[in-house]
Structures are given as C-alpha cells and as structure tokens.
C-alpha positions as CSV (number, residue, x, y, z in Angstrom):
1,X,-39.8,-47.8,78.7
2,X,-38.3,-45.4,81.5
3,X,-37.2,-42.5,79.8
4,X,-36.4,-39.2,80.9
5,X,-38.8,-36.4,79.4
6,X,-37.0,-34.5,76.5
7,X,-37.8,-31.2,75.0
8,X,-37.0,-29.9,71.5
9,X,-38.8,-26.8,71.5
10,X,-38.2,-24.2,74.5
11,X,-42.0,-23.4,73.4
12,X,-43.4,-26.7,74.1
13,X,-45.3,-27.9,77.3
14,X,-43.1,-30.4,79.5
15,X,-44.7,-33.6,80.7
16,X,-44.0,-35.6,83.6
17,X,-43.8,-39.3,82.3
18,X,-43.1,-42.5,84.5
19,X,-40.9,-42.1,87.6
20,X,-41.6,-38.3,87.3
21,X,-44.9,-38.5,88.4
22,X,-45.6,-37.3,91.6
23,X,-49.4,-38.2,92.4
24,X,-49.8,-41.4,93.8
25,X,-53.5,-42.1,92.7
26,X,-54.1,-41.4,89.0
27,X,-57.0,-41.6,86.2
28,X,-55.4,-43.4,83.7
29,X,-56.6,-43.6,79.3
30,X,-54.9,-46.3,77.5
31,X,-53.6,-45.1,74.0
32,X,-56.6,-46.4,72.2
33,X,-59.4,-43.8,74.8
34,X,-60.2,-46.7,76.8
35,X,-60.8,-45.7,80.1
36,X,-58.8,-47.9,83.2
37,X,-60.3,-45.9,85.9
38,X,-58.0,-44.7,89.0
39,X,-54.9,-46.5,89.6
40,X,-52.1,-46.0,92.0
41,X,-49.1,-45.1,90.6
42,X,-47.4,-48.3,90.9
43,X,-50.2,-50.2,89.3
44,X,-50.2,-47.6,86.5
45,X,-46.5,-48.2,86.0
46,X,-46.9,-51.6,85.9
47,X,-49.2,-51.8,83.3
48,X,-47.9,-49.3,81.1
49,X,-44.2,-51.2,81.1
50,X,-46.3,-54.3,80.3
51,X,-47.8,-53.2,77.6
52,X,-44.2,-51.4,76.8
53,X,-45.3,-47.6,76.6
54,X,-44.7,-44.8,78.8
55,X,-47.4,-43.4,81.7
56,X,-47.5,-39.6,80.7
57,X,-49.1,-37.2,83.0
58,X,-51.6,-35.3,80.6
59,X,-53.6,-33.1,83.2
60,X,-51.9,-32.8,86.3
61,X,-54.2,-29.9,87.8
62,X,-57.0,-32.1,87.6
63,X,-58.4,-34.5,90.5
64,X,-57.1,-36.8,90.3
65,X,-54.4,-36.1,88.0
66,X,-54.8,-37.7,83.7
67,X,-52.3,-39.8,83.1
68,X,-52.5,-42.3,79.6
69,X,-50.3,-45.1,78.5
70,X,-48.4,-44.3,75.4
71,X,-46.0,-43.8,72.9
72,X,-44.1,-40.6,74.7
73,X,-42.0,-40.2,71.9
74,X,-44.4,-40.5,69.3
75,X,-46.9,-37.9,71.3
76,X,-43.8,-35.8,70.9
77,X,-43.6,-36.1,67.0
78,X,-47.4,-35.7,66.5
79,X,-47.2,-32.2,68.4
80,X,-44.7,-30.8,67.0
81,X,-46.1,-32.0,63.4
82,X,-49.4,-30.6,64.4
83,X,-47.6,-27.3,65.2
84,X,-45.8,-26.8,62.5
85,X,-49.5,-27.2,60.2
86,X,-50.4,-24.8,62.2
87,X,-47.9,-22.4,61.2
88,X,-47.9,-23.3,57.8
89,X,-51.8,-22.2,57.3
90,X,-51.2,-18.9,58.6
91,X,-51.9,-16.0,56.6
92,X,-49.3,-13.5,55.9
93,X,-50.5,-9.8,55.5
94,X,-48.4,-7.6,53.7
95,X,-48.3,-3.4,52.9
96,X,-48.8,-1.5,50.3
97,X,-47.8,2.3,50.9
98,X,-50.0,4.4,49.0
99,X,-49.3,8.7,48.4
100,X,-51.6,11.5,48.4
101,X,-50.0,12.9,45.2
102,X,-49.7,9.6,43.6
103,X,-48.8,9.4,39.8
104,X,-50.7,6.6,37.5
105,X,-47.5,4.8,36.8
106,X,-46.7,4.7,40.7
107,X,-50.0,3.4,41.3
108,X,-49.8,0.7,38.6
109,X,-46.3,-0.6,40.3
110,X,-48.7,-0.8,43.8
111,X,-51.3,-2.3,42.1
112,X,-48.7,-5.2,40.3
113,X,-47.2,-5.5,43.8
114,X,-50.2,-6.5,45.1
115,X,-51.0,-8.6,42.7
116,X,-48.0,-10.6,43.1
117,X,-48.8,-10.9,47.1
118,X,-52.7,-12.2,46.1
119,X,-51.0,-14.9,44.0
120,X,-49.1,-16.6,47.1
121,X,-52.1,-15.8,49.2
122,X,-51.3,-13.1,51.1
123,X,-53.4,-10.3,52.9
124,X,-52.9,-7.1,51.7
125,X,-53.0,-4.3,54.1
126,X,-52.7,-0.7,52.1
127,X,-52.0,2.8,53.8
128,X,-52.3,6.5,52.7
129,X,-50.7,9.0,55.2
130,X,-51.4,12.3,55.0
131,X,-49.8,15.7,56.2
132,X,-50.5,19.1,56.7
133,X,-52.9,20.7,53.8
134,X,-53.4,17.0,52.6
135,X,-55.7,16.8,55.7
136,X,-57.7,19.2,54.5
137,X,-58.4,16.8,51.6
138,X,-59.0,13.7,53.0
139,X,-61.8,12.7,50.2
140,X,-59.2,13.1,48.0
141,X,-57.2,10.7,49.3
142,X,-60.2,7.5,50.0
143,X,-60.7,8.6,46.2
144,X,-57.0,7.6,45.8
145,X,-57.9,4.1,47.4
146,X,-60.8,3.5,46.0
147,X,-59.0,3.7,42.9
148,X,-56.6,1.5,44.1
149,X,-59.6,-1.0,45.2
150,X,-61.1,-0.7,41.4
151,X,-58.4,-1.9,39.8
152,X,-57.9,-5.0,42.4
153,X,-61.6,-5.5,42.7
154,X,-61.5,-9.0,40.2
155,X,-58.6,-10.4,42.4
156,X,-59.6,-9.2,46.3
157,X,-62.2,-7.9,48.1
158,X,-62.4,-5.5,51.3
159,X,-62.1,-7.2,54.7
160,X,-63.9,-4.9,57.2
161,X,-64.2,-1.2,56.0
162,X,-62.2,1.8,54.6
163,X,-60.9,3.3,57.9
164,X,-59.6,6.6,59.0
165,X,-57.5,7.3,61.8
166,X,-56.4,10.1,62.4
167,X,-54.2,10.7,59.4
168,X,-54.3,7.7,58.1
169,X,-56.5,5.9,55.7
170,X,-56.7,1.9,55.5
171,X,-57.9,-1.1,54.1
172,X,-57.3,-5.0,54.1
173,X,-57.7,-7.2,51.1
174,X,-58.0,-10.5,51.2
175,X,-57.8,-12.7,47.9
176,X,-60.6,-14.0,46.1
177,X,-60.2,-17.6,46.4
C-alpha cells in the first residue's frame, strides 16, 4: 500500500511511511510486536507490501531507525481516538468570586453556583480580593471563606491549602466523588 502520509491535525506528529524513508538499514516490529531484526529498506518494503500494510518510521532518531509494518491509516485513527480520551477526562476548574463585605443571600448564590459546577465535575477555584482598609482585616476575610468551605464541606474538599497572596485569598475544591 504506497500511500503518501496525511495529516488531520496541524498538532499531530508526521511520519515518514514507505518510499519516504530515508535510512537504508532499519529495525523493523511487525504489527503484532514481533521483532524482524534489521532489514534494508528494500527488504522491509518488500515485506510490508506482502503482507499488504505500510513500513512506518516510528523512531527515526534512534540507531538504527524503528520502523513497524502496519495499518498507517488505522495508526492514524487510534491516535487521534486516544487523543481525544484524553481530552475528554480533563478536569475543568472553574471561579467563584467571593467579596469582603459579602451579604448571606450573595453568598448563598456562590455557594448554589458551585454546587452546580461539583455536579458536572468540575474544580472549583474561589477568590476573595481585598483593598485598602480590607487589608487590614484579612482574618476577616479567610473567615468569609471558611464560611464559604462550611457550607460546601458535604460536597468538596480543599485541594492544597487556604492561600494568601498578597491581596488575595484562595482555595481549590475538588468534588467528593
């Protein structure tokens, strides 16, 4: 099967397959992990158009170069299917903006927000900035997200620590599986 190598991702790693090698001694793997030693390019050729597959060039910075007999196509598929499960297991981490003078009902609304980011699975990352006198008060203000913390606490815990920087207070939750 001579085919010329085709990319659908600009992301994805080009191969050299068949004709587009370059090496003329190779350690070929057949598609099953069966090791056919090194072969010239021509006898690696030759055997992968018998057995009607493609010689792909796996590891060309090694020496000699990996090259295995298969399904190019296929190899294709299975990468880019790999990829995207990869990207699909990802965790998303949202924010929650928290004030210094907060009011109860505010809160609540944070707290129901959050609630509905735990639910798909999310990360929750929740700020409190502060300004001018606020900084004076800054236990004031991990009080506020402690608060915040108490009335999650059945549905998330604390990834890491309570952090300040500089003006800033912080904390990940991550739901409760």
């Amino acid at each position: 099967m001579s085919r010329k190598p085709t990319t659908n991702n600009k992301d994805q790693k080009r191969y050299r397959i068949n004709e587009d090698i370059r090496s003329k001694l190779l350690y070929v793997i057949d598609g099953e992990g069966e090791v056919l030693g090194n072969l010239s390019l021509s006898d690696a050729l030759e055997e992968a158009s018998r057995r009607n597959l493609d010689l792909v060039e796996v590891s060309p910075n090694a020496k000699p170069p990996v090259a295995k007999i298969l399904d190019y196509g296929k190899m294709l598929y299975n990468l880019a299917k790999n990829e995207r499960k990869s990207k699909k297991t990802q965790v998303q981490t949202k924010g929650v903006r928290l004030t210094f003078g907060m009011e109860r009902h505010d809160l609540d609304v944070r707290i129901n927000q959050a609630k509905r980011f735990f639910e798909k699975g999310s990360k929750v990352k929740v700020s409190m900035r502060m300004a001018g006198r606020q900084l004076a008060h800054a236990d004031l203000g991990k009080g506020k997200m402690l608060e915040f913390y108490t009335e999650i606490s059945e549905l998330a815990k604390i990834e890491g620590d309570l952090t300040r920087h500089g003006n800033t207070w912080d904390m990940t939750l991550v739901p409760i599986k």
